[in-house]
N, C-alpha and C positions, 0 to 999 in steps of 0.2 A: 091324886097327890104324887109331885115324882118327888123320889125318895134317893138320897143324893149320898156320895163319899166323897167328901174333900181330901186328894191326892198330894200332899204336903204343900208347906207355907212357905216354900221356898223364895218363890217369886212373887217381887214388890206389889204387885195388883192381886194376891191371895186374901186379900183382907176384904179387899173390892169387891169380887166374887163372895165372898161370904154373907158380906151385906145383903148383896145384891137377891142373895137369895132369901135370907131371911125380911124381907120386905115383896116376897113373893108370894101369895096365899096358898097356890100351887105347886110347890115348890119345897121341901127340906131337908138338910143341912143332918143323915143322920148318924154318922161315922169320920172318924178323920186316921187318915195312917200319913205318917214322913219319914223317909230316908234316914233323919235323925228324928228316933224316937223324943226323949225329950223336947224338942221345939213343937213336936205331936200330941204329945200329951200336954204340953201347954196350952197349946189351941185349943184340945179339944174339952179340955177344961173350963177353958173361955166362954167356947162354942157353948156348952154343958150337952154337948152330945158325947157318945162311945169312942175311945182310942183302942186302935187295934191294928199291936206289930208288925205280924204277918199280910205283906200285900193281897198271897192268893186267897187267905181268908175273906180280906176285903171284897176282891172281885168275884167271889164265888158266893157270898153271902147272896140271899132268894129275897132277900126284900129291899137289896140294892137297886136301880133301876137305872142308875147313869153316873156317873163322875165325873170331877173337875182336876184337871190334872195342871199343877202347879209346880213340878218338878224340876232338876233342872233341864234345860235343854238336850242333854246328852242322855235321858233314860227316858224321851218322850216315844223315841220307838219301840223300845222291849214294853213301856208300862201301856202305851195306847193298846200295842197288840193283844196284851194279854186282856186288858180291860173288852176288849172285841170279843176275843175267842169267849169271853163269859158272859157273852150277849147284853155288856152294857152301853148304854149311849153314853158318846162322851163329850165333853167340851175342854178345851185346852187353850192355854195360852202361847199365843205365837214365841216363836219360832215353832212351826211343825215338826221341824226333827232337822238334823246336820248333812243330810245328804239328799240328791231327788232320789237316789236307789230308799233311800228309808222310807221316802215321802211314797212311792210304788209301793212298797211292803206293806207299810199302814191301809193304802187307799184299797188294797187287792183283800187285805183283811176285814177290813169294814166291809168289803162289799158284799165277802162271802157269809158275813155273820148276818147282814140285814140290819146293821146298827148305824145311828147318828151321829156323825161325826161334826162339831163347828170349832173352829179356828177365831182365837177372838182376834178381829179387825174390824176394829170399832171406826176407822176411818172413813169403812163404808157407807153411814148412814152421817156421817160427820157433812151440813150444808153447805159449808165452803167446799166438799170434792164434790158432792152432789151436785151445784153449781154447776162447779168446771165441765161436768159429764156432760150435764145440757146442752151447756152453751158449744160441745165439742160436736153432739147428736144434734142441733142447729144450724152447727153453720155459723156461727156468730163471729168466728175469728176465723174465718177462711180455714182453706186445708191443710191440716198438719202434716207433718213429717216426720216431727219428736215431741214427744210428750215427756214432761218429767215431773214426778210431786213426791214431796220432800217433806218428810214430819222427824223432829230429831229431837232429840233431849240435849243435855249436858251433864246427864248423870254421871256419867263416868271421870267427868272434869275435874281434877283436886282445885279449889277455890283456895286464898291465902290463908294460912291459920290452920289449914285442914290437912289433913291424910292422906284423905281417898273423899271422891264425890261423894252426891246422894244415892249412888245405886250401892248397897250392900258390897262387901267385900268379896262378898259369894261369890259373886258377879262378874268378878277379872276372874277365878280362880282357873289356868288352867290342866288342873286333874280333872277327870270325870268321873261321878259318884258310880259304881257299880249296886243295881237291885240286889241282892240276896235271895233269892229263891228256891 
């Protein structure tokens, strides 16, 4: 059984991942910490697993064994690394991190820890690109020169009547949350 800490619910697909795991046999869901404690202890209430403030608690805890980090964008590099250095495997929601210097940092610390790192890009296994791959490793459309694919939302779109789109307001903010540590 891996034994999992949900890394704040910040991000619209943290509910998804939750699921996701609790529909897993191998697979639970047994701690949650966030940024903002209350939206934390709500979840984890939800969840009816342990909420706990302190991040390095979280990643130092010995019957943790991996993480979902749902944070925002801007504290994927301090929170992956640190989740590294405490030998947990992790899984994270795209964007990787704000810079390729941060994306180098991450990947040189995962590697020296010996831990799993995946990036969700759910696109990959998605059969319309699967498709396209083949038919690119065929032959089927003669030879390229540019390739382009394109998946978008409208989340951030304000529709009439409304405010702000369906992506949380989080979502434009631009401050970046600092960890506390």
């Amino acid at each position: 059984m891996i034994k999992v800490a949900m890394l704040s619910r910040w991000h619209v697909h943290a509910d998804d991942y939750a699921r996701d795991i609790a529909e897993n046999e191998n697979v639970a869901i047994q701690m949650v910490w966030d940024e903002e404690p209350a939206r934390g202890k709500e979840w984890a209430n939800e969840l009816g697993v342990a909420f706990e403030a302190d991040l390095d608690t979280v990643l130092s805890h010995p019957e943790i064994d991996a993480v979902v980090v749902n944070t925002p964008t801007a504290m994927h590099k301090d929170i992956i690394i640190a989740a590294a250095e405490n030998k947990k495997h992790i899984f994270t929601e795209k964007v990787l991190a704000l810079t390729v210097e941060d994306c180098k940092a991450i990947y040189d610390v995962i590697e020296a820890n010996g831990v799993e790192l995946m990036v969700s890009l759910p696109r990959l296994t998605d059969k319309n690109y699967q498709h396209a791959e083949k038919a690119m490793e065929k032959g089927w459309i003669g030879k390229l020169t540019t390739f382009r694919c394109r998946f978008a939302h409208n989340g951030g779109v304000v529709q009439p009547g409304q405010t702000h789109g369906w992506l949380p307001e989080r979502f434009l903010r631009k401050t970046r949350p600092v960890v506390e540590r």
